[in-house]
C-alpha positions in Angstrom: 32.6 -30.7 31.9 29.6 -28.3 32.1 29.8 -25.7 29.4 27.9 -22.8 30.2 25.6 -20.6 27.0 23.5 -17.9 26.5 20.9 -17.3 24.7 22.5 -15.0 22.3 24.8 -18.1 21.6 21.7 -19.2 19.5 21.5 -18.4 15.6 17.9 -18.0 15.2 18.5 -15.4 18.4 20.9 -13.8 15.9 19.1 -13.7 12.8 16.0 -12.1 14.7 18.6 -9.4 16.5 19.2 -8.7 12.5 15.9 -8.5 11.3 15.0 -5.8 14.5 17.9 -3.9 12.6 16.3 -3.8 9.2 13.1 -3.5 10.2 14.2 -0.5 12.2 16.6 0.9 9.2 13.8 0.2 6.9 11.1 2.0 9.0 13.2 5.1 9.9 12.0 7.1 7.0 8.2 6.6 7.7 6.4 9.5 8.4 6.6 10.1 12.6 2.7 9.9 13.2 3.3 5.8 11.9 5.9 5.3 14.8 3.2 4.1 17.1 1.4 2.5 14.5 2.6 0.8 11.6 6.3 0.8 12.6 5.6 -0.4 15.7 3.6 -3.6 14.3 6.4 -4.7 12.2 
C-alpha cells in the first residue's frame, strides 16, 4: 500500500519553517534601511 508524503511531513522541513520565524521575529526591530541588507542575509 503506497503511502503518499509531503515535504512538509519532514522534521528538518519543520525546524527550518521555525527558524524563518525567529529569524523574522528576531529581525523585525532592525532598523528598515537593513531589510535589504542584513535581514535579508540571515
Amino acid at each position: 500500500m503506497a503511502t503518499n508524503f509531503s515535504y512538509r511531513d519532514l522534521r528538518i522541513w519543520q525546524e527550518a519553517v521555525d527558524l524563518a520565524l525567529v529569524i523574522y521575529r528576531a529581525t523585525a526591530e532592525f532598523p528598515k534601511h537593513e531589510l535589504y541588507g542584513l535581514t535579508s542575509q540571515m
